[in-house]
C-alpha positions in Angstrom: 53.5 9.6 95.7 51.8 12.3 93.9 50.5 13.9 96.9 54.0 13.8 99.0 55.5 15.7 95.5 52.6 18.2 95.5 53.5 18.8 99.9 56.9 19.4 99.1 56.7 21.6 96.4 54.5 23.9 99.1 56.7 23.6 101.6 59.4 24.8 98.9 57.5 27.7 98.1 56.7 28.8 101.7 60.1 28.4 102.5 61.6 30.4 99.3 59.0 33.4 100.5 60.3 33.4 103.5 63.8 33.5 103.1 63.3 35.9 100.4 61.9 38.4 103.3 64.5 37.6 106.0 66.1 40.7 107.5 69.3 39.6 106.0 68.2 39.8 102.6 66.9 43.8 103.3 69.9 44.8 104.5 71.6 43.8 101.6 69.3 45.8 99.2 70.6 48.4 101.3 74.3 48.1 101.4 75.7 50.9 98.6 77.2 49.8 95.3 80.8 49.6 94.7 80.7 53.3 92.9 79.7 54.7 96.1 82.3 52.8 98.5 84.9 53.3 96.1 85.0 56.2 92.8 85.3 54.5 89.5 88.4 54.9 87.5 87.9 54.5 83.7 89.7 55.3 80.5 87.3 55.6 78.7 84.5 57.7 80.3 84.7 60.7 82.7 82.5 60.3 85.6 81.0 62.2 88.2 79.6 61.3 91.1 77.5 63.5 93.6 75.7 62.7 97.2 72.9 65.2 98.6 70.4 65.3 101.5 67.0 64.4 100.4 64.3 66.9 101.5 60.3 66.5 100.6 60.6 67.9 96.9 61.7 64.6 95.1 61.9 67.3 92.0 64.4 69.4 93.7 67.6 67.3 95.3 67.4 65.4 92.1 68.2 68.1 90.2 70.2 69.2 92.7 72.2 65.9 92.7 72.8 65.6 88.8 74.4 69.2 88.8 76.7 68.3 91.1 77.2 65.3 89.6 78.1 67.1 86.2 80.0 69.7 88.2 82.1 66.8 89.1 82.4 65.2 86.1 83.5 68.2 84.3 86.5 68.5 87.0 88.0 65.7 85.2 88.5 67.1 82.3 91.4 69.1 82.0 92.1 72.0 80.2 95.2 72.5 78.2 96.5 75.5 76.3 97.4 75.1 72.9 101.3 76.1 71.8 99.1 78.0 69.2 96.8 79.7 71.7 96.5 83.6 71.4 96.6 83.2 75.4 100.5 83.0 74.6 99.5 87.0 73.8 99.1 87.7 77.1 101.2 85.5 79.3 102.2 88.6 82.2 98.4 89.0 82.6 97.9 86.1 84.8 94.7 87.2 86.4 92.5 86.9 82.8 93.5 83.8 82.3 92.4 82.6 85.6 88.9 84.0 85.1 89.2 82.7 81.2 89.8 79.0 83.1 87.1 79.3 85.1 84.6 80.9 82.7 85.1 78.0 80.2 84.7 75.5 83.6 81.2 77.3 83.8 80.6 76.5 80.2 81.6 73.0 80.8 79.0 72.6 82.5 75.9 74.5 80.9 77.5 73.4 77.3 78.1 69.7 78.4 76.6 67.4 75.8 76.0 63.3 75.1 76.4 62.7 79.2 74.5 59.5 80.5 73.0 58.6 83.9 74.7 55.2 85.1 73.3 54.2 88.7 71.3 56.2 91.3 71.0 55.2 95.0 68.9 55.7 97.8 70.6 55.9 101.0 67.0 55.8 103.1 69.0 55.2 106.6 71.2 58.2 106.0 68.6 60.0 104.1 70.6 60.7 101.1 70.1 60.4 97.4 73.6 59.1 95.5 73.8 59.9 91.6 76.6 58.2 88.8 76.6 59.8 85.1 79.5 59.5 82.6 80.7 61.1 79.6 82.0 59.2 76.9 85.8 60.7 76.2 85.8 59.7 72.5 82.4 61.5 72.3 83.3 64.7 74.0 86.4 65.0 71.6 83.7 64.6 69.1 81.5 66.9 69.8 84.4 69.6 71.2 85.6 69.4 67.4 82.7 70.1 66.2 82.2 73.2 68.4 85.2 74.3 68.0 85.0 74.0 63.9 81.7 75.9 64.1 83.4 78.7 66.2 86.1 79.2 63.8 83.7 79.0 60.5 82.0 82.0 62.2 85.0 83.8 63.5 86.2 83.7 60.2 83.5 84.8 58.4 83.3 87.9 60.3 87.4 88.6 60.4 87.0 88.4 56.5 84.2 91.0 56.5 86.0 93.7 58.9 89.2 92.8 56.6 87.2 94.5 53.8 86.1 97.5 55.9 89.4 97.9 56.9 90.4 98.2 53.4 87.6 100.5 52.5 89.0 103.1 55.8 85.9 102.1 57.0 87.6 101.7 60.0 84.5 101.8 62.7 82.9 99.3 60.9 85.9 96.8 60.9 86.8 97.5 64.6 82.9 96.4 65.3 83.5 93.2 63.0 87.2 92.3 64.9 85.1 92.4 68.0 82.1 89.6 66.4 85.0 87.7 65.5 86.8 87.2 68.9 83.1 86.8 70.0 82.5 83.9 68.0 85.9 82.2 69.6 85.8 83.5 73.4 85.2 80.1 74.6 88.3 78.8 72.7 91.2 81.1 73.2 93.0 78.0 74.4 93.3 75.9 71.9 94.6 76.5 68.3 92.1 78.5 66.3 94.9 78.3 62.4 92.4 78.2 59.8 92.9 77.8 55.7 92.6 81.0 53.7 93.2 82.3 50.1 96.3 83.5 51.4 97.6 80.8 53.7 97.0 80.1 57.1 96.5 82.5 59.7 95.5 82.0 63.4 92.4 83.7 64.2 93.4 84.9 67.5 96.4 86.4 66.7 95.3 88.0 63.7 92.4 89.6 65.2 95.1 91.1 67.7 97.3 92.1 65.4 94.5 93.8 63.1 93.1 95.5 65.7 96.4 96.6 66.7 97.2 98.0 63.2 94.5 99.8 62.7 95.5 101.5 66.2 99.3 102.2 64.7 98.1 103.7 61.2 94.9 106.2 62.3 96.6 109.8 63.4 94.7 112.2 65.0 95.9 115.9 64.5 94.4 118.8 66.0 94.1 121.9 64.3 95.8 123.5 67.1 97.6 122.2 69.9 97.2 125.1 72.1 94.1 126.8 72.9 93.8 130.6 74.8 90.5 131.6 76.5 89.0 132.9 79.8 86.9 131.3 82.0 83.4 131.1 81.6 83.6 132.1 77.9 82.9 129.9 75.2 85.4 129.2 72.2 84.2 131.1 68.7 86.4 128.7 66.8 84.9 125.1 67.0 87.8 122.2 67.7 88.8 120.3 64.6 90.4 117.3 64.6 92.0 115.6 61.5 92.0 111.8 61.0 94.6 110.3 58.7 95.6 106.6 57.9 99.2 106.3 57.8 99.5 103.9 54.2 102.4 102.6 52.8 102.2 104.6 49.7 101.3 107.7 51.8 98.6 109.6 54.2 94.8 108.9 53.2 91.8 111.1 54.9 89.6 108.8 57.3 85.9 109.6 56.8 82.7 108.5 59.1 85.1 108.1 62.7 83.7 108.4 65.7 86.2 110.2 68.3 85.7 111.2 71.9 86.7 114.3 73.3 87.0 114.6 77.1 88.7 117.1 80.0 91.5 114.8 81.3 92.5 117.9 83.2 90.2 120.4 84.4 86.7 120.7 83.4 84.0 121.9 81.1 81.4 122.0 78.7 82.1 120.7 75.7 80.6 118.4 72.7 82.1 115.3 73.4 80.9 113.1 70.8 82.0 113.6 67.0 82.6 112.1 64.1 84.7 113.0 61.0 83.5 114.2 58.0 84.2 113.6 54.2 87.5 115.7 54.7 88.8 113.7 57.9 87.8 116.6 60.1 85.6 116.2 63.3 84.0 119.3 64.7 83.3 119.8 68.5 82.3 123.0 70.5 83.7 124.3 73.6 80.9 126.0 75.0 82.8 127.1 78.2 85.7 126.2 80.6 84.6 125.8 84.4 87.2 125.1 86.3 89.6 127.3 88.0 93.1 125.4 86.7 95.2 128.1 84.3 96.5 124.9 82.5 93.6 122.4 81.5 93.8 119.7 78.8 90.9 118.1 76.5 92.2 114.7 75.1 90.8 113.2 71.6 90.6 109.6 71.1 89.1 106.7 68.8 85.2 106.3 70.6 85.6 102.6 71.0 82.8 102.6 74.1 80.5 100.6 72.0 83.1 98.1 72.2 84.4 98.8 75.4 81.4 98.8 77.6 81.5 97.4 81.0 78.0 95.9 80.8 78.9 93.9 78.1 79.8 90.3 78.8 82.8 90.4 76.8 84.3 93.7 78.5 87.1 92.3 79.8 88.2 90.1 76.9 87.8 93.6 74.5 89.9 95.2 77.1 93.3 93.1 76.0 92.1 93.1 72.4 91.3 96.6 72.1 93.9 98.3 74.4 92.7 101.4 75.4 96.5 102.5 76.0 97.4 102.2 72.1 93.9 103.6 70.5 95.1 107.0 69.1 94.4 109.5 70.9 96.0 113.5 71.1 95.9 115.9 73.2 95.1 119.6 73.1 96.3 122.3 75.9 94.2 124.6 77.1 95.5 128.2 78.6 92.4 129.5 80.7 92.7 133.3 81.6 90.5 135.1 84.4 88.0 137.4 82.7 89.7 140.8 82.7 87.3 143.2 84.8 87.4 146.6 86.3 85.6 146.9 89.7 83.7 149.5 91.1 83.2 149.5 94.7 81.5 151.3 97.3 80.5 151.1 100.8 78.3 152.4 103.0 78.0 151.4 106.9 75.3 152.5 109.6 74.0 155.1 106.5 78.0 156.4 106.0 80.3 156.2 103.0 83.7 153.8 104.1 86.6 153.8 102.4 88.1 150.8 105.0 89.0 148.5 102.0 88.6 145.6 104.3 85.4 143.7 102.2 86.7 145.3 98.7 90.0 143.1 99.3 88.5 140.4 100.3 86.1 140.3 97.2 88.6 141.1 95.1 91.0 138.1 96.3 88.2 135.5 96.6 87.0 136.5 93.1 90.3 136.5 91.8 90.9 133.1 92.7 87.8 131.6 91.2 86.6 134.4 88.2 88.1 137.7 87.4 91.4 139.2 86.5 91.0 142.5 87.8 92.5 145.5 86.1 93.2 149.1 86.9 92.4 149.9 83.0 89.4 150.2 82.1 90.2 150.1 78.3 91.8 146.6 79.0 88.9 145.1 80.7 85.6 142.7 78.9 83.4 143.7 81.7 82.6 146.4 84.5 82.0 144.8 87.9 79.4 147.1 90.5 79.6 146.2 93.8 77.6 148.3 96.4 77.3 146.7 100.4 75.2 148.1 103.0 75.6 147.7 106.8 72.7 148.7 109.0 72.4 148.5 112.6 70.3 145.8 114.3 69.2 145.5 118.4 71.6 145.0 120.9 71.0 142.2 123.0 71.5 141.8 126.7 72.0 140.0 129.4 72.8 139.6 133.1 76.8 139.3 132.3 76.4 140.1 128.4 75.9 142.8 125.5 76.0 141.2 121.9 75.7 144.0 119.2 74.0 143.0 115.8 74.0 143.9 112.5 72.7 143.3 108.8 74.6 143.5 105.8 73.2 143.2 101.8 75.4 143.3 99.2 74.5 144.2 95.4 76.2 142.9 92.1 76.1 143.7 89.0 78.1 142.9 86.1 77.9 145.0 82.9 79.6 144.1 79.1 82.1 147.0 78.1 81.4 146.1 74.3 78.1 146.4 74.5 77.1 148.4 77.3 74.6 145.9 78.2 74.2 144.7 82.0 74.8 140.6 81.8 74.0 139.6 85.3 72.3 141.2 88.7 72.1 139.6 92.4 72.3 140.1 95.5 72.4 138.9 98.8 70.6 140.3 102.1 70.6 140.5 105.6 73.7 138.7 106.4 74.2 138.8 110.0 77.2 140.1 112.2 77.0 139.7 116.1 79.6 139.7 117.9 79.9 141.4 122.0 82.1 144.7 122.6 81.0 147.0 119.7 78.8 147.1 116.8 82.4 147.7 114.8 83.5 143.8 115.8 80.0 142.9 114.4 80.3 144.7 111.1 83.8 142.5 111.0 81.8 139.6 111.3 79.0 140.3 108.7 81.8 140.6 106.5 83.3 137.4 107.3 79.8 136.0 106.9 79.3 137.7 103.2 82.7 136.3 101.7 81.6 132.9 102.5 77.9 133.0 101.3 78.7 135.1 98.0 81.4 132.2 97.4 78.8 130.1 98.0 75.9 131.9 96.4 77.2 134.2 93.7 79.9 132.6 92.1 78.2 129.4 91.0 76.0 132.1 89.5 78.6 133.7 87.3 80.0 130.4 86.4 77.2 129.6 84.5 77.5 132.7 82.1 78.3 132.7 78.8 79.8 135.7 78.1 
């Protein structure tokens, strides 16, 4: 009896083994779990669920597979603006909040905390590795609190601290603390950022705004003059000044340590672009000389935010609604640029002969009219005394079965002497321009003049341009 018990507890076994390793069994190991035939829906949790080709580095698609997976995941949780949101600020500039949205989905992601890996799957027949993590809802509310109570602690902190440089007209300083504040909050300009203060609540992003904003309205900047008259190429004696007020309620008050920018906004130049105002509220930049040609040029002065407003920062585009460039003070000063008045000597001497044909002496005078001088008849009236001597000298005549092309050379001498002082301020010259031309040696001599217009425009001119008379 014992023995038939013992043979049929074998015979149990052996059949249990192999039914355990019957093809039917194997292929259900393989079938996929419910989550992959059909995505989860829960109240609770936010899931994401991610599928990727498996390649030889186990290391790799994993990591590949849980980013997609969190990618996913963090598509189900939506993001709603706050009816306290400073986004309200700017609701006609639809394109930053697009790109705020899908900054703060890329944050989502590298921010995402408390997630869990539910399931994995190994889809060997297909070759492809299937991943399931959740996120607990109650948890991310959590921990998004928490985040978000941090951000404001911080953001506060720093408001507070530019609110007492602003009251000190330490205005630089409080700009640069406005801008650590909206920094602290970036990733939470959609929700509502009211905080408790001594005086009440405020909402930090539309008090940062605002502050920035007021500190725009109440700084002035006056120049000295308005209107400035000088010649080309000449620098200004009188250095720029600019004066900085802030417009109180109980009356103007001088604005000490501001940095402005000056800049050409019309026309160009060399000038000291970067001041700041002293003890007095003035700021002192030097015009060293104007350049271009324009009669009517403008330099415009303006609060230097480009610390602030620098497009390699990561935040450039978020400072750029804060701190509009368009309502920074700014003023403008005119500039009335004169041709230096000059009295021109001219002579002329072709193939060894004196000329009087006028032809280059016009030409000079009109092309260095347009970009230098102011010529004048009187030499009483005129800053400086203009030689010019030219020089045409035959060259060979070359020929041909059906051709005779005449050649020759022409050198041209400048140089440019200061009336005041008697003193000679600049000397060039340039040789051996070439005429050829067939018919005559006079056609040629046309050409080398031709020739010399264009290469003393090209030569000479940039040369007196860099004078400082």
């Amino acid at each position: 009896m014992i023995k038939s018990l013992r043979t049929l507890l074998h015979f149990s076994i052996i059949l249990t083994f192999i039914v355990s390793c019957s093809p039917n069994t194997t292929a259900a190991k393989r079938r996929p779990p419910e989550w992959v035939k059909e995505r989860p829906i829960s109240s609770e949790y936010y899931i994401g669920i991610a599928v990727v080709k498996k390649n030889a580095n186990e290391t790799s698609y994993m990591q590949l597979a849980r980013n997609q997976a969190l990618q996913d995941l963090c598509s189900e949780i939506s993001i709603s603006i706050s009816s306290n949101s400073v986004l309200h600020q700017f609701e006609n500039n639809t394109s930053f909040k697009e790109e705020f949205e899908a900054d703060i989905k890329t944050s989502l992601v590298q921010d995402l905390e408390g997630y869990e890996m539910v399931a994995s799957w190994d889809n060997k027949k297909e070759g492809e590795y299937w991943v399931y993590y959740q996120l607990s809802k109650n948890q991310y509310a959590l921990l998004k609190r928490v985040k978000l109570n941090k951000a404001k602690k911080l953001s506060q902190s720093y408001f507070e601290e530019g609110k007492q440089y602003e009251n000190q007209l330490d205005l630089f300083q409080a700009l640069n603390y406005y801008a650590k504040s909206l920094d602290a909050i970036k990733n939470h300009l959609d929700e509502d950022l009211s905080v408790m203060t001594l005086d009440g609540t405020i909402n930090l992003g539309t008090d940062i705004y605002n502050s920035i904003q007021n500190i725009f309205t109440r700084t002035q900047l006056t120049p000295a003059k308005k209107a400035i008259q000088l010649e080309i190429s000449t620098s200004q004696k009188e250095p720029i000044l600019v004066k900085a007020v802030w417009l109180a309620d109980e009356g103007e008050k001088l604005i000490s340590q501001l940095p402005l920018k000056l800049k050409f906004t019309k026309g160009e130049g060399i000038l000291n672009g970067n001041v700041s105002t002293d003890q007095f509220g003035y700021a002192s930049s030097v015009l060293s000389k104007v350049t271009s040609r324009q009669k009517l040029q403008e330099i415009t002065v303006s609060l230097d935010l480009s610390s602030i407003l620098d497009e390699s920062n990561e935040n450039y585009e978020l400072n750029k609604l804060f701190f509009t460039e368009e309502s920074a003070p700014k003023s403008k000063i005119i500039l009335n640029v004169e041709r230096l008045k000059a009295y021109l000597n001219f002579s002329e001497k072709i193939f060894g002969e004196d000329s009087k044909r006028g032809i280059l002496e016009n030409n000079l005078k009109k092309e260095l009219s347009e970009n230098f001088f102011s010529f004048t008849n009187n030499k009483d009236q005129a800053k400086v005394i203009l030689d010019i001597n030219t020089n045409v000298t035959k060259g060979e005549i070359k020929e041909g079965r059906n051709y005779k092309v005449y050649i020759v050379y022409l050198d041209c001498f400048f140089s440019l002497t200061d009336v005041k002082t008697g003193m000679e301020i600049f000397n060039d010259a340039i040789y051996e321009v070439k005429g050829m031309k067939p018919i005559s040696y006079d056609y040629a001599v046309k050409e080398a003049y031709e020739q010399a217009v264009d290469e003393i425009n090209n030569t000479i001119v940039p040369k007196l341009n860099q004078l400082d008379l």
